[in-house]
C-alpha positions as CSV (number, residue, x, y, z in Angstrom):
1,X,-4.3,34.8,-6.6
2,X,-4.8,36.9,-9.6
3,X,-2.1,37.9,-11.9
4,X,-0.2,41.3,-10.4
5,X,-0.2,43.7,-13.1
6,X,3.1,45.7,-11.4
7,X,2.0,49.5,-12.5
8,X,4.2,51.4,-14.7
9,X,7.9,53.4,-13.3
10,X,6.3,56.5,-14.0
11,X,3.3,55.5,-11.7
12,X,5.7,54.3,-9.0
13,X,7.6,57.2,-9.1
14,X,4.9,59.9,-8.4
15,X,3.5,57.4,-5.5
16,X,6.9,58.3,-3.9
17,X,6.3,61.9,-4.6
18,X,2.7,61.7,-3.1
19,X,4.2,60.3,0.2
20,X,7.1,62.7,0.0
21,X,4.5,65.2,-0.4
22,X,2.0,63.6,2.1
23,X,5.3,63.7,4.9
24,X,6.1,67.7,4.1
25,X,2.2,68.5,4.5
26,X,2.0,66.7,8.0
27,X,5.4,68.7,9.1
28,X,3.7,71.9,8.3
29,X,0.7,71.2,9.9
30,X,1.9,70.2,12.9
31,X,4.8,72.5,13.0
32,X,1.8,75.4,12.5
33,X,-0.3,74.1,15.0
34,X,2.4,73.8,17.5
35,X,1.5,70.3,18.5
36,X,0.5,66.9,16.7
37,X,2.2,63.4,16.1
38,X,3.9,64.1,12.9
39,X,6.4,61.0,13.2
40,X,3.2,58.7,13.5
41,X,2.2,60.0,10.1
42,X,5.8,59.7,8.4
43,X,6.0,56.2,9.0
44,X,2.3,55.8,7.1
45,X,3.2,58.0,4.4
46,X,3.3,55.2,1.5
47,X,0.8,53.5,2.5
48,X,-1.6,56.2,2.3
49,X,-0.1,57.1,-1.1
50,X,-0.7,54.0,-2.4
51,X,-4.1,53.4,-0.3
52,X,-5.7,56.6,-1.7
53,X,-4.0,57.2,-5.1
54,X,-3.6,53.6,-6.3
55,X,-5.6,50.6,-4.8
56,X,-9.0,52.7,-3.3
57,X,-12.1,53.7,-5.6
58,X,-14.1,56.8,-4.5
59,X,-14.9,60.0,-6.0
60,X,-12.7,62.6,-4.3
61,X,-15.2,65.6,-4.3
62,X,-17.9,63.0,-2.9
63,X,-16.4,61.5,0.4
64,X,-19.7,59.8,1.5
65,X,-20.7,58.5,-1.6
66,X,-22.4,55.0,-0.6
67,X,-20.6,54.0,-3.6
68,X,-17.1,54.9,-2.5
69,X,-14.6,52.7,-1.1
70,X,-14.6,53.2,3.2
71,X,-11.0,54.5,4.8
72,X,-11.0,54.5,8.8
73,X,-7.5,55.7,10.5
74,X,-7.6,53.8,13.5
75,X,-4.4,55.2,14.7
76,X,-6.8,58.4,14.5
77,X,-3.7,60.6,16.1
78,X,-1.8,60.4,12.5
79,X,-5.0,62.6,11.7
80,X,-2.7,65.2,9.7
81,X,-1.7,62.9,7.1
82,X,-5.7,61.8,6.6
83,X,-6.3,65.9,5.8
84,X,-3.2,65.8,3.6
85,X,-4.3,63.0,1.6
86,X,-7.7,65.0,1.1
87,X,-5.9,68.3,0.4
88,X,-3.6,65.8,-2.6
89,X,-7.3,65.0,-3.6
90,X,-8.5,68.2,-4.1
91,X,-11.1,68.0,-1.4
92,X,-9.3,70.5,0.8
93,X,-7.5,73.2,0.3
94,X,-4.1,72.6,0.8
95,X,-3.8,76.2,3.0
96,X,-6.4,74.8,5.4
97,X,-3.9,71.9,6.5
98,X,-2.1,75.2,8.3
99,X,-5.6,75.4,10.6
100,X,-4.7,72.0,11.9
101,X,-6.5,72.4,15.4
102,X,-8.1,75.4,15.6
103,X,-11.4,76.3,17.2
104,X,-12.7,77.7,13.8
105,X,-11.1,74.9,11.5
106,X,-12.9,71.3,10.8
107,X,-9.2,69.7,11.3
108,X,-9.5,68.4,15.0
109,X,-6.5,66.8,16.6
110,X,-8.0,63.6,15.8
111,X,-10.8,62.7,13.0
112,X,-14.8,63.7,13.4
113,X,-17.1,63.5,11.1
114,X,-17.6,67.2,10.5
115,X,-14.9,66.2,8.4
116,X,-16.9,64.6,5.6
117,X,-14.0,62.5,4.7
118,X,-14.6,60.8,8.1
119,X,-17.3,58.4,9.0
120,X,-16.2,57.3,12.7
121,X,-14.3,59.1,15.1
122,X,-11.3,57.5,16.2
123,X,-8.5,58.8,18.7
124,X,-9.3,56.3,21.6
125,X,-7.2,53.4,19.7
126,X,-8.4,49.7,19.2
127,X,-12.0,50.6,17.8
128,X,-11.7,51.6,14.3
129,X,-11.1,47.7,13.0
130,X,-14.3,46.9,14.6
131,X,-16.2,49.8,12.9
132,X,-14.4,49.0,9.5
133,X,-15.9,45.3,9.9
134,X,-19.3,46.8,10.4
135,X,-18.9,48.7,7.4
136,X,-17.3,45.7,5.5
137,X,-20.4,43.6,6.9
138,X,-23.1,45.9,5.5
139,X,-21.4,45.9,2.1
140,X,-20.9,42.1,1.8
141,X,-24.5,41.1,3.2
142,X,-26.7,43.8,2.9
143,X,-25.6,46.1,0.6
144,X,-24.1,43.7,-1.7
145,X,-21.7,46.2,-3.2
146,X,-18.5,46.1,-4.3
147,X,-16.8,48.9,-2.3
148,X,-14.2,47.6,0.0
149,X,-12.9,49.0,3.8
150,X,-9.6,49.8,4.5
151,X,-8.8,50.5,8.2
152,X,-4.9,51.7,8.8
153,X,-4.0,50.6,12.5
154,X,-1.0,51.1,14.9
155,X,1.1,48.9,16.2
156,X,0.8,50.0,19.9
157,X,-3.2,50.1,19.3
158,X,-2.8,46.3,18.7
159,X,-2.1,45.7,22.4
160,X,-5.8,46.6,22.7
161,X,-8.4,43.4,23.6
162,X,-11.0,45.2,20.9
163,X,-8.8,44.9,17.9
164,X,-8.4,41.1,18.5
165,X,-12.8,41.3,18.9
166,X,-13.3,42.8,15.6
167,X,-10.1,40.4,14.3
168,X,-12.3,37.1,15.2
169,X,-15.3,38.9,13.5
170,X,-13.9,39.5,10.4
171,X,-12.4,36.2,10.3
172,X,-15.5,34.4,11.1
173,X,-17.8,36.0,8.9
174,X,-14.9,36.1,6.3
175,X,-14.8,39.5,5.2
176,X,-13.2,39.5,1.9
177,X,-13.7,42.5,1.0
178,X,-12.1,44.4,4.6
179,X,-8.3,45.3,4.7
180,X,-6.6,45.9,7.6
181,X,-3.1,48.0,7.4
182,X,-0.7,47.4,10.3
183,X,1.2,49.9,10.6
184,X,4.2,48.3,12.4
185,X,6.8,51.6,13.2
186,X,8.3,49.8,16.3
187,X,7.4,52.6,18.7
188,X,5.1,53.0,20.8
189,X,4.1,56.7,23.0
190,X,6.6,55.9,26.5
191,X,8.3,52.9,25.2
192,X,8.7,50.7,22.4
193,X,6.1,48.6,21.5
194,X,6.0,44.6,22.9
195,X,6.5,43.4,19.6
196,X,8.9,45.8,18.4
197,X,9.5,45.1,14.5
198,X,8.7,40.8,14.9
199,X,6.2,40.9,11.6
200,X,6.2,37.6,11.6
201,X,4.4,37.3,14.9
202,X,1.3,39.6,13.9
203,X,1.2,37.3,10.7
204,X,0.9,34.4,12.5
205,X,-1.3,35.9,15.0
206,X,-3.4,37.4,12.5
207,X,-3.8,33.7,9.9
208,X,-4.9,32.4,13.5
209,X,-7.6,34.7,14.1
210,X,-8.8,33.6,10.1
211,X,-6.9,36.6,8.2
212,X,-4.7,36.2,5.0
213,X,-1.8,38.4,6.3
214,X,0.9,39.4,4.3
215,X,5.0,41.1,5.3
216,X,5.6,44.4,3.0
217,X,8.2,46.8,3.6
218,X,5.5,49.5,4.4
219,X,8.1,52.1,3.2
220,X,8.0,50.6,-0.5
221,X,5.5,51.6,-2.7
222,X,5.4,48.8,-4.9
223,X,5.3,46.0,-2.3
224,X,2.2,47.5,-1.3
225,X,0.6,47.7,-4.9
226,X,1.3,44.2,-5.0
227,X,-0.3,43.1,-1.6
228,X,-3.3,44.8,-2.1
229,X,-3.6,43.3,-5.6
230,X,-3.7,40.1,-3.8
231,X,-7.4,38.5,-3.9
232,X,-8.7,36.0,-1.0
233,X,-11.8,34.8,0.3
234,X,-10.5,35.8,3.6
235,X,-10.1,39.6,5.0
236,X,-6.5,40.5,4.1
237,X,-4.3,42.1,7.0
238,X,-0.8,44.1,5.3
239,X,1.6,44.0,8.2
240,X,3.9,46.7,6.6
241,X,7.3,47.1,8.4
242,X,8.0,50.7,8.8
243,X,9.6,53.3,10.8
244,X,8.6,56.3,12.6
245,X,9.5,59.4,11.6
246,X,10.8,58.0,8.4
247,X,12.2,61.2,6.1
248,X,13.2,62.7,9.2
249,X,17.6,63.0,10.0
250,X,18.0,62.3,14.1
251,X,14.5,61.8,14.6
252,X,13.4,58.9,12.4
253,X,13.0,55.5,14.5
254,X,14.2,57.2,17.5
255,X,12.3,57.0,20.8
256,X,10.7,60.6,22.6
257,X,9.4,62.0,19.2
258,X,5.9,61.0,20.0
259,X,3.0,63.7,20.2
260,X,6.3,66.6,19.4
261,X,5.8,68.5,16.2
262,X,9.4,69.4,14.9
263,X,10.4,73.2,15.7
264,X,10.5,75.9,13.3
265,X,14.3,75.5,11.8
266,X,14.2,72.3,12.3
267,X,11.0,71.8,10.0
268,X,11.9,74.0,7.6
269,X,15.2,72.3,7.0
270,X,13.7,68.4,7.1
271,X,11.0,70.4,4.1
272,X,13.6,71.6,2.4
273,X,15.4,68.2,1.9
274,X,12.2,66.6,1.5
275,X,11.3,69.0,-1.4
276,X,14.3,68.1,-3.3
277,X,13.6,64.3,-3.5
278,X,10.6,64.8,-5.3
279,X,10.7,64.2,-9.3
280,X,7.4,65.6,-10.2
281,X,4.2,67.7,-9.5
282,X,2.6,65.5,-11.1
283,X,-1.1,64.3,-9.3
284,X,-2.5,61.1,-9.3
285,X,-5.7,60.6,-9.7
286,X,-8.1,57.9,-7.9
287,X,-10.3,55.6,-9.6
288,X,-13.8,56.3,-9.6
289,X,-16.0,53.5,-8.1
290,X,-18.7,51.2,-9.4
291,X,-22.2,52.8,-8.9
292,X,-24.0,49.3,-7.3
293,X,-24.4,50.5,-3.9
294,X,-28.3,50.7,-3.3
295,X,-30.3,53.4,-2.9
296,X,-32.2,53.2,0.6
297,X,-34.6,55.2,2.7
298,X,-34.5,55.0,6.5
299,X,-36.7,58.0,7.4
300,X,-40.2,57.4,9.1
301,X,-40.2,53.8,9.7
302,X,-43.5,53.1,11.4
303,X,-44.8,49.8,13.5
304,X,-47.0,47.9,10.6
305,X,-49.8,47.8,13.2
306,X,-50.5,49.0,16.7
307,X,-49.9,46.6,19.8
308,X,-51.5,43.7,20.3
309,X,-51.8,44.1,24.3
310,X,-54.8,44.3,26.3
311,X,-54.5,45.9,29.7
312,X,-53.7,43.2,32.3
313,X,-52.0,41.0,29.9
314,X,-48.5,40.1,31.9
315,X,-45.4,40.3,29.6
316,X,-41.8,40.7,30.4
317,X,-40.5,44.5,29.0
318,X,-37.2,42.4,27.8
319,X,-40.0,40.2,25.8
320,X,-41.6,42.8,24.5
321,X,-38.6,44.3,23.4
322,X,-38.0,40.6,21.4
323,X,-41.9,41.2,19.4
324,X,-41.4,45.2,19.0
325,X,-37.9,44.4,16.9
326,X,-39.0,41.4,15.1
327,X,-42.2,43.2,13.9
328,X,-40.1,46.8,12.8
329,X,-38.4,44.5,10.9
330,X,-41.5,44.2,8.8
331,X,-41.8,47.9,8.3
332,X,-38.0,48.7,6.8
333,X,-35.4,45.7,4.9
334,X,-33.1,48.0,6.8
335,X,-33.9,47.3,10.4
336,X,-30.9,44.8,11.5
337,X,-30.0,43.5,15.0
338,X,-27.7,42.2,16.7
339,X,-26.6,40.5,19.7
340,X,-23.8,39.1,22.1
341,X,-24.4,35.9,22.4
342,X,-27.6,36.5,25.0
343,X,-30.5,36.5,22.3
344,X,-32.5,34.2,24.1
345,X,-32.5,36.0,27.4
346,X,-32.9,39.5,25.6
347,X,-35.6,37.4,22.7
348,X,-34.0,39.4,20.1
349,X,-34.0,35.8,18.8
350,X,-37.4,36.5,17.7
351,X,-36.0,39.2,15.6
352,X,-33.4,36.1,14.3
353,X,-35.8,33.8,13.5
354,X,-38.1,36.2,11.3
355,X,-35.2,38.4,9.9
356,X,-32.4,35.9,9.5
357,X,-30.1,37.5,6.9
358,X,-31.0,40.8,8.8
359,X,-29.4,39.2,12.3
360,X,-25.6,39.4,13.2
361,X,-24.5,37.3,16.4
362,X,-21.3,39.2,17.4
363,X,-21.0,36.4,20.3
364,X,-19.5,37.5,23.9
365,X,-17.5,40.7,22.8
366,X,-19.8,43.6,23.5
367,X,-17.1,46.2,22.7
368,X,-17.3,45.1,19.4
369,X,-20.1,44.5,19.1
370,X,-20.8,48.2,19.6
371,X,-18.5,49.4,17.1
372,X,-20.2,46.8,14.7
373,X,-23.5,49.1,15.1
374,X,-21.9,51.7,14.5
375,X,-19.9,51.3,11.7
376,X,-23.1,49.6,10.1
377,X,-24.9,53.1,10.7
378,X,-22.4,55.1,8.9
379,X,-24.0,56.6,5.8
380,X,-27.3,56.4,7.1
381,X,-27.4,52.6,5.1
382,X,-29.0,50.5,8.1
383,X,-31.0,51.0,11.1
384,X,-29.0,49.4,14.0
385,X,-30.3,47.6,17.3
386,X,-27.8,45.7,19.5
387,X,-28.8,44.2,23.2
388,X,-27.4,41.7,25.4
389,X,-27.8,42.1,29.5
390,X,-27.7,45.9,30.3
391,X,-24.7,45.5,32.9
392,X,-22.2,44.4,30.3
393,X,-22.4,47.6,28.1
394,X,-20.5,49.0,31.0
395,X,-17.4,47.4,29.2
396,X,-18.3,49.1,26.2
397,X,-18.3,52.6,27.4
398,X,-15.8,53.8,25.7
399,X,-17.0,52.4,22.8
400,X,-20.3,54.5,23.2
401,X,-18.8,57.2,23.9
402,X,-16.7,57.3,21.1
403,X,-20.1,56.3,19.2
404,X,-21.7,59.9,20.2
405,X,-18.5,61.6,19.0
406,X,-18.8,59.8,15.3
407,X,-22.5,61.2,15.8
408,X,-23.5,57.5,15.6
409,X,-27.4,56.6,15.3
410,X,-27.4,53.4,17.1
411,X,-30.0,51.6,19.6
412,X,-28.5,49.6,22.5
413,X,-31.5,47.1,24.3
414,X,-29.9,46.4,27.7
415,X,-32.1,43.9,29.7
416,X,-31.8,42.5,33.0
417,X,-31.4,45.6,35.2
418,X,-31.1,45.8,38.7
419,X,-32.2,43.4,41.4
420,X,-35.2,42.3,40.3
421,X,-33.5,39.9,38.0
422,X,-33.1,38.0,41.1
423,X,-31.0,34.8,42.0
424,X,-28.6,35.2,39.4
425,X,-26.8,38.2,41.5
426,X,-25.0,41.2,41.5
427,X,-22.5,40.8,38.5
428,X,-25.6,40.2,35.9
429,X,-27.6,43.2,37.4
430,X,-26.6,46.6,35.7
431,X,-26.9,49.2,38.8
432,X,-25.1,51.6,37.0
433,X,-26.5,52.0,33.2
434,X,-28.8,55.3,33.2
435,X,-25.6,56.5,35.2
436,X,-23.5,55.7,32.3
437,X,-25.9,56.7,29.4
438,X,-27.1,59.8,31.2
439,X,-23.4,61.3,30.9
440,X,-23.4,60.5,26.9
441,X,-24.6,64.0,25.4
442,X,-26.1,62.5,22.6
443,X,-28.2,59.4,24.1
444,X,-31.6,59.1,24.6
445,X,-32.8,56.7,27.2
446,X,-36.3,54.3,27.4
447,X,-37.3,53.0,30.3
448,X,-40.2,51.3,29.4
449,X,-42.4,50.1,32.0
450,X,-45.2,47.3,30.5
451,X,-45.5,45.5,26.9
452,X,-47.1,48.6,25.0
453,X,-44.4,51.5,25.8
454,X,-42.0,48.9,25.3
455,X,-43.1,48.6,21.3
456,X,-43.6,52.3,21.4
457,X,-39.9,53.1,22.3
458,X,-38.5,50.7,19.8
459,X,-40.4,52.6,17.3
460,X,-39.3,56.0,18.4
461,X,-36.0,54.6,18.8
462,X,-35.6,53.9,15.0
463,X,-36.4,57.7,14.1
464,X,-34.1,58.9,16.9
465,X,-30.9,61.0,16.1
466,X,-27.8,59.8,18.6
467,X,-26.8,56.9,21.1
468,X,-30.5,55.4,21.8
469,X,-30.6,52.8,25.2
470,X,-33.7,50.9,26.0
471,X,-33.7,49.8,29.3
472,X,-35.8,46.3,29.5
473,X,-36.7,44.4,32.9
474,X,-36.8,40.5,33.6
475,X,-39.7,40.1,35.6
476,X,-43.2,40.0,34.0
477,X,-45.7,43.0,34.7
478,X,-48.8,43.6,33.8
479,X,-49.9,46.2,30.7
480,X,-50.8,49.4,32.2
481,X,-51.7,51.3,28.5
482,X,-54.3,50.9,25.8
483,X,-52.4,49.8,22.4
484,X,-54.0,53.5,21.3
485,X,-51.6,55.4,23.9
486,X,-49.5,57.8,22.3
487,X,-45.9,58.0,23.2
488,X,-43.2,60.6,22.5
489,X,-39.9,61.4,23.9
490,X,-39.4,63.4,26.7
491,X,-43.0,63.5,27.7
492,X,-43.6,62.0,31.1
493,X,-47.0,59.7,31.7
494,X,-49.2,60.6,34.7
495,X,-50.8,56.9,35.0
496,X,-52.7,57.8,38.0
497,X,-54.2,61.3,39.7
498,X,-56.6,62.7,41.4
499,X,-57.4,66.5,42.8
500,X,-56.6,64.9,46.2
501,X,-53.1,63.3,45.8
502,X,-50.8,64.0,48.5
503,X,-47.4,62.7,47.3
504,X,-46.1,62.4,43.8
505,X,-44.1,59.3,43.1
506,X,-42.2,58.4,40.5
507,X,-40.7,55.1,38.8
508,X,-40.6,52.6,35.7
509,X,-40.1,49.3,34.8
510,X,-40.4,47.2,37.9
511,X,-41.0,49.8,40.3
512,X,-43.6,51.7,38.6
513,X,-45.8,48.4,39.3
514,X,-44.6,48.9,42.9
515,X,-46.0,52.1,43.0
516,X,-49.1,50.7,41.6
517,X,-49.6,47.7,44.2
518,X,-48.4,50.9,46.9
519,X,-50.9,53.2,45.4
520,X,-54.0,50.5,46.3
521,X,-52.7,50.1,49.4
522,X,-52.7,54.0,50.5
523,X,-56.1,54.4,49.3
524,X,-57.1,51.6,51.8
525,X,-56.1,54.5,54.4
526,X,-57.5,57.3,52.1
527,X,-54.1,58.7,51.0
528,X,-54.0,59.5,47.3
529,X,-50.6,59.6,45.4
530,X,-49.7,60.8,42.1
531,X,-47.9,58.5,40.0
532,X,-46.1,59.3,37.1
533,X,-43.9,57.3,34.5
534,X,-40.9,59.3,33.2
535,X,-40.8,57.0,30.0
536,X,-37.4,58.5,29.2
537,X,-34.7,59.4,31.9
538,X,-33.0,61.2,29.8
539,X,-34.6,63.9,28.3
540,X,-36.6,64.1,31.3
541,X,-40.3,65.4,31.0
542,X,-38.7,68.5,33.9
543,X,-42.3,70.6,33.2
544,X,-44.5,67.7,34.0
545,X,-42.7,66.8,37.1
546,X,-42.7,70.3,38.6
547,X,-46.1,70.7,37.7
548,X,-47.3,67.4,39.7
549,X,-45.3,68.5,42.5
550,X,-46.3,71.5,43.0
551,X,-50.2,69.7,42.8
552,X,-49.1,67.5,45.7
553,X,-47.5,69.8,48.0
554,X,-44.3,69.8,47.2
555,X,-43.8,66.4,47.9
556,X,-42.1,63.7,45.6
557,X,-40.5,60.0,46.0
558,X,-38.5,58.8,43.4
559,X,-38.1,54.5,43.3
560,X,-35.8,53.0,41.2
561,X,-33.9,49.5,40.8
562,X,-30.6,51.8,40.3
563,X,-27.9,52.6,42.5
564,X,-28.7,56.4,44.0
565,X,-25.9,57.6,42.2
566,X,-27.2,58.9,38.6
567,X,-29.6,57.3,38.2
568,X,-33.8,58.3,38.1
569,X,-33.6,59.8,41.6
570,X,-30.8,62.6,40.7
571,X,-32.2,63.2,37.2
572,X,-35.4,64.3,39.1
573,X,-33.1,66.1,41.6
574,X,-31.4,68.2,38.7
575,X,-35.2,69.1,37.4
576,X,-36.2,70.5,40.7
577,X,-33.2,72.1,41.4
578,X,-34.1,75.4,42.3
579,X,-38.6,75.4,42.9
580,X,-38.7,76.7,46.2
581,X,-41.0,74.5,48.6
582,X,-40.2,71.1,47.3
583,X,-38.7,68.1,49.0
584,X,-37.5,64.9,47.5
585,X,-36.8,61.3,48.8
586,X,-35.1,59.2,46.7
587,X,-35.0,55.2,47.4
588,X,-33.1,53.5,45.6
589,X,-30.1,50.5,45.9
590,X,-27.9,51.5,48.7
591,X,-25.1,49.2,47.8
592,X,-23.8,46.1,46.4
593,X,-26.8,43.4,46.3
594,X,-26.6,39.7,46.9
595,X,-28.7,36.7,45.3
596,X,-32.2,36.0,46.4
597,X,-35.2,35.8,45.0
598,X,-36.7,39.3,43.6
599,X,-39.5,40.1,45.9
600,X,-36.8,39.5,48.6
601,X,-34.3,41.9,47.2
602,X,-36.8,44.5,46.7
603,X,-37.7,44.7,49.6
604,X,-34.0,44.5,50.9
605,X,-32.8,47.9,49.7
606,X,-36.7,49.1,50.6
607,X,-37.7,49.7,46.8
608,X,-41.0,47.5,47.0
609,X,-44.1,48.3,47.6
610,X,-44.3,48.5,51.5
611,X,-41.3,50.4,51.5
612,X,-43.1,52.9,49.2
613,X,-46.1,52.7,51.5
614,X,-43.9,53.5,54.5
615,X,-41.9,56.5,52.7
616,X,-45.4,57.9,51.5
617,X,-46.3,58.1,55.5
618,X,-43.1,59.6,56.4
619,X,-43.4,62.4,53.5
620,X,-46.9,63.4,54.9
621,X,-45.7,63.3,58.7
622,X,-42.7,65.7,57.7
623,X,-44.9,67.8,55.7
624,X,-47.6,68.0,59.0
């Protein structure tokens, strides 16, 4: 440990009156805005002090310098202390904290990053430690800086199965340079929380997870100077003991207050006594940090070299995914992947092997391993892509959804959908994933069908603003597209046509090849069919669809290994929602599959290729 250098009375002394401060700014705001969880921010009130006026390194009027220390308030509902740190800074004006949830104010409820003080939303608790580590991760290994991440977390969050994720993370990868502040006020929202004020079980729980953790009396300034003065090779957790609603007569540490801004009189009488304990106007002011932080460029990365496919070539989409990662890495030091523990089934392994230093195994804890992307993202310093089998981002959602609220830039490879994985059955085949990622407003979603759009999406992907999902398939198919095939998103390929097609039918991945094998079948009989490969689901090429519809009478199939419900067939439902003469049939999985072998299963829930014949027939004998 190095030797504590205890700062001077004077310094103490106007940390106190910072949190005093801190406490009478949350009161107003929340009194103002008529709602907020100013107890929640009373209890934190010296920690903040101390956090942002003693121990962190950033320039105030720069929040997102890369060179800055990180801050991410977990416990993102004591949001109006955060904006009354910033307004002690001199970032905001202190006027503004009065705005405190307005529609024409940047103080939300809980933090965004319009705020530019804020780099991750939080507000859904037990994410922002596994965020701070992805931050803490980039500047240990790839940026090799010496800013540090500070992530302030509630005791009642710590109940959540994510914290105890990103805990193991941190702890295995030893990350020295992340501190987690547990912010231990006893109460919870509805009750008290399980450990109530027994600091000595989150230490233990904590040094078992790989943490040095140190017991402070979170309501005393220099306690906490000290503890963070505290060097270790291991990430440092402060388990501060403090109480809700501290400064606060016949509300402090009492249960009901949470979420209940104190009324007018009775604000303006807890202000008034706050007001007098303070000794000094006085302003701190933060240390400015060191200036090694990298300078990086992550615009226009570019494949080195077109694919190496030739049409007919069989090759597994999730395989191709494997070569189209490891060779972006070529193209930009900042391409970095990462997986949970499924890298040889998802052959981001290859992307391993080439880029070690740039590969982070996050093992089997996908909700962190999400938050790991995207606090790895934040500043624009790395290009993130994380996969593992598509059906087990489903207990990620709220992770991702979270993600599109930070305005994240991450790309999630999901292999294995549907039932064409086969034998392994239903729990390994995602069903419901362009469900999920259609109803994230910010994602983009690849559905690649052969080796070459594969490449192409993980290119596009790594220039894409927002939640990016690739959507990669376990069978092998053959290569449908020259390597010279241009790709962009939103733009629909029509792989096959003719002035005589009857139907138009639509798929990708494995059923697109169905359509194919269908398509040489119908012209046996002289029926032409258009087929056309969406390439993304979401946004979906709407003009090209309607206009090969309308070619082919008004008659279109969807096919898709999906259950009906959000998936390909209802995005094309939405897009012809409204053009009079046009019918759709949609097949698709009716319900919960069973193991068998893929062929089998296909042809189970009718999604193979003489289902497609069948349903082409039908269309034509409706249409007669």
């Amino acid at each position: 440990m190095a030797e504590y250098h205890k700062p001077g009375q004077q310094t103490l002394e106007a940390l106190r009156d910072t949190a005093t401060r801190l406490r009478i700014n949350s009161i107003k705001a929340t009194t103002a805005a008529g709602s907020g969880h100013p107890t929640s921010c009373c209890s934190a009130a010296e920690i903040m002090s101390v956090l942002f006026f003693n121990v962190m390194k950033y320039k105030p009027q720069e929040p997102r310098n890369p060179n800055n220390d990180r801050f991410v308030l977990s416990k993102g509902h004591a949001a109006p202390i955060l904006y009354a740190v910033w307004a002690e800074a001199g970032f905001l004006p202190e006027a503004e904290l009065l705005n405190l949830r307005k529609l024409d104010s940047i103080l939300d409820g809980h933090p965004v990053p319009k705020q530019e003080f804020t780099d991750v939303a939080t507000g859904s608790l037990g994410q922002g430690l596994g965020a701070a580590c992805g931050m803490a991760y980039t500047g240990k290994v790839f940026d090799k800086a010496s800013y540090r991440v500070f992530c302030l977390l509630g005791d009642g969050e710590c109940s959540e199965g994510s914290v105890w994720e990103a805990m193991a993370f941190a702890g295995f990868y030893k990350l020295n340079n992340l501190f987690a502040i547990l912010d231990i006020n006893r109460l919870g929202q509805s009750d008290p929380a399980p450990l109530q004020h027994k600091v000595e079980i989150y230490q233990k729980r904590c040094e078992s997870f790989g943490w040095n953790a140190l017991v402070v009396d979170g309501h005393c300034v220099e306690e906490l100077c000290k503890a963070f003065s505290e060097v270790s090779d291991k990430p440092t957790a402060i388990i501060a003991k403090t109480f809700k609603g501290r400064g606060i007569p016949d509300v402090e540490d009492k249960e009901n207050w949470h979420g209940k801004p104190l009324p007018k009189e009775m604000a303006e009488a807890v202000i008034k006594e706050l007001e007098g304990k303070i000794k000094s106007t006085k302003k701190l002011t933060p240390t400015l940090p060191e200036e090694d932080a990298p300078e990086i460029n992550i615009q226009g990365i570019k494949m080195p070299s077109p694919p190496t496919y030739s049409v007919g070539d069989k090759i597994a989409t999730r395989k191709a995914y494997g070569i189209a990662l490891s060779k972006l890495g070529l193209a930009n030091s900042r391409v970095i992947a990462m997986d949970g523990d499924t890298k040889n089934s998802t052959f981001s392994d290859m992307f391993r092997k080439d880029h070690p230093c740039r590969f982070i195994e996050c093992y089997i804890a996908e909700q962190n391993m999400v938050s790991i992307a995207v606090g790895c993202t934040t500043r624009d310093r790395t290009v993130a892509f994380a996969s593992t089998f598509a059906a087990f981002f489903s207990r990620a959602f709220d992770q991702i959804r979270m993600a599109a609220i930070s305005e994240s830039n991450i790309n999630l490879c999901g292999s294995h959908c549907g039932v064409s994985i086969g034998e392994d059955g239903p729990s390994q085949m995602a069903l419901e994933d362009l469900a999920m990622f259609r109803a994230i407003p910010t994602a983009t979603i690849f559905y690649p069908s052969d080796g070459v759009s594969t490449e192409k999406a993980i290119e596009l992907a790594a220039n894409t603003k927002g939640i990016c999902f690739i959507r990669t398939s376990r069978p092998e198919n053959a290569v449908i597209y020259c390597s010279t095939e241009k790709f962009r998103v939103g733009h629909a390929k029509v792989v096959s046509e003719s002035p005589d097609d009857k139907v138009t039918v639509i798929g990708a991945g494995v059923t697109l090849h169905e359509i194919l094998a269908a398509e040489k079948e119908l012209k046996k009989e002289a029926i032409n069919i258009r087929v056309l490969d969406p390439f993304t689901i979401k946004p979906l090429d709407c003009k090209r669809i309607i206009e090969c519809a309308k070619a082919t009478g008004g008659r279109v199939i969807t096919v898709e290994d999906h259950y009906y419900e959000g998936g390909l067939g209802e995005a094309v439902a939405s897009a012809l929602m409204g053009e009079p003469g046009i019918t759709l049939k949609r097949l698709a999985v009716s319900h919960v599959p069973r193991s068998g072998k893929p062929d089998e299963l296909l042809k189970m829930f009718g999604i193979d290729r003489d289902s497609i014949v069948q349903a082409v027939k039908n269309s034509l004998t409706a249409s007669a």
